[in-house]
C-alpha positions as semicolon CSV with decimal commas, in nm:
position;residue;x (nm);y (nm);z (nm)
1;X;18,751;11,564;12,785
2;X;18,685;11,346;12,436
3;X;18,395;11,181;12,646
4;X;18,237;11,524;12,729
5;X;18,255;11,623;12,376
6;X;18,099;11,301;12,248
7;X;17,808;11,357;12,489
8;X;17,784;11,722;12,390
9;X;17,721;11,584;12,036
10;X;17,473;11,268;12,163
11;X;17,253;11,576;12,295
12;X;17,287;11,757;11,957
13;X;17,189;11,506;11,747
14;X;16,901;11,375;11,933
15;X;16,793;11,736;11,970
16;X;16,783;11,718;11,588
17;X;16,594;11,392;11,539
18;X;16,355;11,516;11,799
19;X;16,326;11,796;11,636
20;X;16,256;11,625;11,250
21;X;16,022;11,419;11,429
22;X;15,795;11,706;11,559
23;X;15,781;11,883;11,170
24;X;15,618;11,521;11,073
25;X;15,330;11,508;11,359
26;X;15,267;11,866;11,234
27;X;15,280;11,813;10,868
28;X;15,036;11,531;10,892
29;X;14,782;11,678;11,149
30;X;14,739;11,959;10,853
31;X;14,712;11,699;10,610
32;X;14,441;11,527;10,823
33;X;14,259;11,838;10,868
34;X;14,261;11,935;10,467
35;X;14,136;11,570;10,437
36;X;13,862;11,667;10,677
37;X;13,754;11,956;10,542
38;X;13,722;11,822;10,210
39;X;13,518;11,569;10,258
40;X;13,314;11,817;10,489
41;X;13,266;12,028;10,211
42;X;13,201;11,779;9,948
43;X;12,919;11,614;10,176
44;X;12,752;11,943;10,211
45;X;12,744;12,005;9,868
46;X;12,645;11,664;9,772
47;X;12,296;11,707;9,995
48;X;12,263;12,025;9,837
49;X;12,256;11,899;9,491
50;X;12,069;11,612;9,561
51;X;11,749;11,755;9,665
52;X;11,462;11,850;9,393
53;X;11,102;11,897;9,542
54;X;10,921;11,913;9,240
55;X;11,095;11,575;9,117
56;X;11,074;11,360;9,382
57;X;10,731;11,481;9,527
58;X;10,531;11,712;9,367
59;X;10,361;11,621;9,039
60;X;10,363;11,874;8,725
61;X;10,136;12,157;8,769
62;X;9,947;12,117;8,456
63;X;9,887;11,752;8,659
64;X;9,793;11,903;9,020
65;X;9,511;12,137;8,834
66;X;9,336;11,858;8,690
67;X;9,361;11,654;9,013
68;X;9,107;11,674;9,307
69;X;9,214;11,746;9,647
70;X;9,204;11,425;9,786
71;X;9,388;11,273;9,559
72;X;9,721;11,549;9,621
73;X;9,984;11,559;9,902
74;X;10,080;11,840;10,120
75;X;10,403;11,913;9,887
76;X;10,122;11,957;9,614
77;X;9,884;12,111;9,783
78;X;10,160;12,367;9,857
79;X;10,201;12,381;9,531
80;X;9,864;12,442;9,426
81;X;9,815;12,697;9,645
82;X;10,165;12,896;9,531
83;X;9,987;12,929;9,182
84;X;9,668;13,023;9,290
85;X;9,800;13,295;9,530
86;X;10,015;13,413;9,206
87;X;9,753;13,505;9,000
88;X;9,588;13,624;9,248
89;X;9,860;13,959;9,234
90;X;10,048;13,810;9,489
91;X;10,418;13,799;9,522
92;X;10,466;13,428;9,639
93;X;10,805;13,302;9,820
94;X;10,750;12,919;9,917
95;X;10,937;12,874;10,239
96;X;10,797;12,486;10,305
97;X;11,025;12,329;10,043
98;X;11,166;12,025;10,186
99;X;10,899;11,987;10,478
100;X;11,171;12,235;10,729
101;X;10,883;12,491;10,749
102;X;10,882;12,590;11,109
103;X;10,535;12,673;11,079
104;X;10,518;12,873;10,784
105;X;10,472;12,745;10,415
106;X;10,448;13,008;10,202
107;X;10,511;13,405;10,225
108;X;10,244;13,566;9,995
109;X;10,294;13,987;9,944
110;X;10,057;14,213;9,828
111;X;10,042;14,513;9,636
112;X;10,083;14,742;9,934
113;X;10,348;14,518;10,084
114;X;10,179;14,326;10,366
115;X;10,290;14,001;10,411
116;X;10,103;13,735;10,534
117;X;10,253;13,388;10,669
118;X;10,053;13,073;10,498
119;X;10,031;12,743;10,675
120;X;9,890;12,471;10,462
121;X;9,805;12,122;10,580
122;X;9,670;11,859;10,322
123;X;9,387;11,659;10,573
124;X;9,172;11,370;10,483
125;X;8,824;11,514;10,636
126;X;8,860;11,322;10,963
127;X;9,170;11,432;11,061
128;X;9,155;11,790;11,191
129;X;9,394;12,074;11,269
130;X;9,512;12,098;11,620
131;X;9,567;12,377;11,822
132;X;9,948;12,377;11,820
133;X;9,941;12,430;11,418
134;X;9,803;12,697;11,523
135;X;10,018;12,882;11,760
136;X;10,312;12,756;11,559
137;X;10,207;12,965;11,280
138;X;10,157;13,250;11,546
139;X;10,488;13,246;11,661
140;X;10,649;13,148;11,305
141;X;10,517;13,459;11,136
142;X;10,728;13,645;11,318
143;X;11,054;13,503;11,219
144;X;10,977;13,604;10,847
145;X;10,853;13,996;10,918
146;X;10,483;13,916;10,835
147;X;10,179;14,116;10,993
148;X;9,897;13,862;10,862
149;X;9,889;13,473;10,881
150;X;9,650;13,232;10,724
151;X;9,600;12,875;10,789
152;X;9,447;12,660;10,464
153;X;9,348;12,298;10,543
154;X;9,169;12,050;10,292
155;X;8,952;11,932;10,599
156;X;8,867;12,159;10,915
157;X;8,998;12,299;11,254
158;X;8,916;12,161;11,614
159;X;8,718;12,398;11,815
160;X;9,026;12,441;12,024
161;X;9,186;12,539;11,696
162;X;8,945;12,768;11,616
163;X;8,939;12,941;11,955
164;X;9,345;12,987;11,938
165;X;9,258;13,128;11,598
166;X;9,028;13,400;11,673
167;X;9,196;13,476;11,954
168;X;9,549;13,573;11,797
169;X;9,348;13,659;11,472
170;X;9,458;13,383;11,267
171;X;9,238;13,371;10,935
172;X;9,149;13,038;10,824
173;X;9,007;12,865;10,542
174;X;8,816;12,501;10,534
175;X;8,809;12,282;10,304
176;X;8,481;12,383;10,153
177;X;8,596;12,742;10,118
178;X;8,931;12,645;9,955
179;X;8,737;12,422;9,697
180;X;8,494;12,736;9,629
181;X;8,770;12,969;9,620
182;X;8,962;12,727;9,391
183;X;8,714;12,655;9,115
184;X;8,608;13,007;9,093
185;X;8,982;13,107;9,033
186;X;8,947;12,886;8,705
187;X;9,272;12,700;8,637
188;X;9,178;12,411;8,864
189;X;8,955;12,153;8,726
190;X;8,962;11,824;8,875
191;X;8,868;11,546;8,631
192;X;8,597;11,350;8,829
193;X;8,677;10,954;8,771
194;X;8,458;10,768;8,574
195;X;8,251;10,526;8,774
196;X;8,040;10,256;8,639
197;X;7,625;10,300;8,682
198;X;7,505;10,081;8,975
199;X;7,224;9,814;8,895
200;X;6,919;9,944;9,068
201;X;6,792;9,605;9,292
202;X;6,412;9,712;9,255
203;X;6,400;9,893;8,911
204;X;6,049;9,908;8,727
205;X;6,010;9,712;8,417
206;X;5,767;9,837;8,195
207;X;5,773;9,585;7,969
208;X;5,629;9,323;8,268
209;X;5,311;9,389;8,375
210;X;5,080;9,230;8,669
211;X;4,766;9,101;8,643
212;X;4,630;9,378;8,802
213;X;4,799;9,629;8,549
214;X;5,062;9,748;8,760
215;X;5,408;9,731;8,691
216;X;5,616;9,412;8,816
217;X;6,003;9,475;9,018
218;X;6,279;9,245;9,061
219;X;6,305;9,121;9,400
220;X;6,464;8,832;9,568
221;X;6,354;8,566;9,792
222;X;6,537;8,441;10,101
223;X;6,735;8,187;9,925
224;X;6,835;8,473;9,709
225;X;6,667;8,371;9,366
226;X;6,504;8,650;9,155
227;X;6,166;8,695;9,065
228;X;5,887;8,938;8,952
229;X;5,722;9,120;9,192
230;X;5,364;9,303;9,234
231;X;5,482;9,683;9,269
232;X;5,160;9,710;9,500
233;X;5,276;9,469;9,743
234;X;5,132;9,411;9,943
235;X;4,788;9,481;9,861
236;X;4,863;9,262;9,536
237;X;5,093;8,968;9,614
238;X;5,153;8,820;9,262
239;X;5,436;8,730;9,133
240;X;5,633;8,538;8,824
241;X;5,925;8,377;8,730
242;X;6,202;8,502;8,565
């Protein structure tokens, strides 16, 4: 009898240690969760307050309208294009920040409320748009309710590109029209760089004069030495030393 009562009790206690036990594992799996979250959370907002486009790459605008297009990058060439559609009446939303466009850069609306989808794509003049720029801006208009799209390049479409284009009447602008359309707006004035006058090889010289009364040129022999030169060579073949 005081053996099954003393087993009775072995089964009771472990049954409470077993018990304890069980509390713990849960108590620490909600801990490790909370932990989880946390740092979830704080991640998330740490790549959210991290990024700045206009700091990192985008130049100040006063900058980007004294700049010429080939000296800008697509983030500023977006840019450059938000404040020209602006004053244009437009209301501009830009979409592209980041580079996670999915085809679409900016969102310009008019006055009646049409929106049109605006793919831009900063090209040196060799490299062209393709044909799947294009038909990602088809398909990417959709996704923000617009009924127009436009595709603005610094250099020029492929004729693939072009064909895709006019077919799903995508409007388009080169980069001779967007230079046209840019300086007549106003604001944007490039500063042209400053480049040193070139030497002309054969200039005239007045001041040296043939026998025959004709001018005398610099030229250069084989050896590469200068010398004055008959400007009617060949019928007159004198020369003299400089």
């Amino acid at each position: 009898m005081t053996s099954f009562i003393g087993f009775i009790v072995v089964i009771f206690v472990l049954s409470i240690l077993t018990g304890m036990m069980q509390g713990t594992k849960k108590k620490r799996r909600r801990s490790t969760g909370k932990r989880k979250s946390t740092v979830k959370k704080s991640n998330n907002k740490s790549v959210k307050t991290t990024f700045n486009r206009s700091s990192t790459t985008c130049r100040p605008d006063d900058v980007l309208l004294r700049t010429s297009l080939d000296k800008i990058n697509g983030a500023e060439f977006e840019r450059l294009l938000f404040l020209y559609f602006k004053d244009q009446g437009y209301t501009v939303k830009e979409v592209g920040v980041g580079g996670k466009d999915g085809g679409v850069d900016l969102v310009i609306v008019d006055k009646r409320g049409e929106k049109t989808a605006v793919q831009a794509k900063c090209y040196a003049d060799h490299n062209k748009v393709q044909v799947m720029t294009v038909r990602e801006l088809v398909g990417a208009k959709r996704n923000h309710d617009c009924i127009l799209s436009l595709l603005v390049t610094t250099s020029d479409l492929t004729a693939d590109a072009r064909r895709e284009a006019e077919q799903f009447k995508v409007d388009y602008w080169h980069g001779g029209l967007v230079e046209n359309k840019l300086r007549s707006w106003g604001k944007w004035q490039p500063v042209k760089a400053k480049t040193k006058p070139k030497r002309a090889v054969n200039s005239t010289v007045k001041d040296v004069t043939c026998a025959c009364g004709a001018p005398m040129v610099q030229r250069k022999n084989k050896e590469g030495a200068a010398f004055w030169g008959c400007s009617n060579y060949p019928s007159c073949r004198k020369t003299k030393a400089i």
